[in-house]
C-alpha positions, 0 to 999 in steps of 0.5 A: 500500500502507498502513503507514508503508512507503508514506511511505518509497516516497513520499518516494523517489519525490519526491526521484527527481522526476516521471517518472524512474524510480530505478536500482535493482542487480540483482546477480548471483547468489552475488555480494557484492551478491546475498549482502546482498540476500538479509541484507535479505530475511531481516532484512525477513521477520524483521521480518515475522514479529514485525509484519506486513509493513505495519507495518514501514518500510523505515528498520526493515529497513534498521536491523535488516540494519545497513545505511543506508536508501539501502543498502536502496533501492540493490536495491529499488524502493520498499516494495511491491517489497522484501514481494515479493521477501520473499515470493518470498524465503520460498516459495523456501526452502519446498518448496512454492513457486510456482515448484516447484508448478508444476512439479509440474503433470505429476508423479505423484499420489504425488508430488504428495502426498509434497511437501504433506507434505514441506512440512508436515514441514519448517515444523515447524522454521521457526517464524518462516518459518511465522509470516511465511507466516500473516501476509503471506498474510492482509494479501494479501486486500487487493485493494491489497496487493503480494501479493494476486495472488502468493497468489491464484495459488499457492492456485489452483495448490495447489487444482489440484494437489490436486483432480487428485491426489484423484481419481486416488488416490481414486473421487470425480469432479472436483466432489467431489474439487475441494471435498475440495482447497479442504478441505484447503488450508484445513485446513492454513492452519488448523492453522498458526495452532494450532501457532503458538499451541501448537506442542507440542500440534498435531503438523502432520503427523499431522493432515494424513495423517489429513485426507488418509486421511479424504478417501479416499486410501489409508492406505499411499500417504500413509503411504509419501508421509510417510515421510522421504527418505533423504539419498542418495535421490531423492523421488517 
């Protein structure tokens, strides 16, 4: 990986010397570890947002979490596994991430629906996490990025999600209802970057139920899909 955070793995890996394989903590979850490990992640996907991760050294982050640089590589191997486990750390905390699209493989279409916009709800209150996404997910079109692959799946499991959940809602066979998901996964990446410009003037989810309506699905379910929770109730 390029950027000055390759110089900070390279240096480790000499100091660790050939073919040794530094130790690296792996602490339990709710633990005093797994708590400053998570206060790296956020501090790093902070950084991320303002510079991109390439930009950014582990010597930064390590500044910016008010721990030493060892304190850092004490939970990460080297550069490229610390941006991924930020990536992962920010699509955790999303409602549309990897790990919760994929279980939305056998759900309904409704449901389907109701998490897109659920998703789309809720980054209009996390601007840096937003700013963070648009940035880590254009550098990971580089072949040699950490994230290249992390991305390219989670786009392909959007896009199926989709393509499936329009053409059960909606009359377009599999061909069209597949162009209408990749158009509408492109939409919203789109329309990110215009709220991150002028947020007051782009409203995310408006914009994104008309998209869908225009694709075909009925005004209802999308209208019923966008409507909020209750605090007591469960989702679609």
């Amino acid at each position: 990986m390029k950027g000055t955070g390759t110089k900070d793995a390279s240096a480790q890996h000499a100091a660790d010397g050939p073919g040794r394989r530094r130790s690296v903590i792996h602490p339990k979850e709710g633990s005093k570890g797994a708590r400053t490990k998570d206060h790296i992640l956020d501090a790093a996907l902070s950084l991320f947002a303002q510079s991109g991760s390439n930009a950014v050294s582990i010597r930064a982050i390590a500044n910016e979490a008010g721990i030493s640089h060892p304190g850092v590589l004490r939970y990460f191997a080297n550069k490229d596994d610390l941006v991924m486990a930020a990536i992962r750390r920010r699509d955790m905390k999303a409602e549309t991430s990897r790990f919760a699209l994929e279980q939305l493989g056998k759900a309904s279409s409704q449901a389907v629906i109701r998490v897109m916009l659920d998703s789309i709800r809720s980054n209009t209150q996390a601007k840096g996490m937003v700013a963070t996404y648009v940035k880590i997910a254009a550098e990971a079109t580089d072949a040699h990025h950490p994230g290249h692959d992390y991305f390219e799946h989670r786009y392909r499991v959007v896009v199926d999600l989709m393509c499936n959940s329009i053409h059960d809602l909606t009359s377009k066979d599999m061909d069209e209802s597949r162009r209408c998901a990749q158009e509408f996964v492109a939409f919203v990446d789109g329309i990110q970057t215009q709220w991150l410009l002028k947020p007051e003037s782009v409203d995310m989810l408006d914009l994104a139920m008309n998209m869908m309506i225009r694709m075909g699905i009925d005004r209802a379910v999308v209208e019923a899909a966008a409507a909020p929770v209750p605090a007591t109730g469960v989702g679609a």
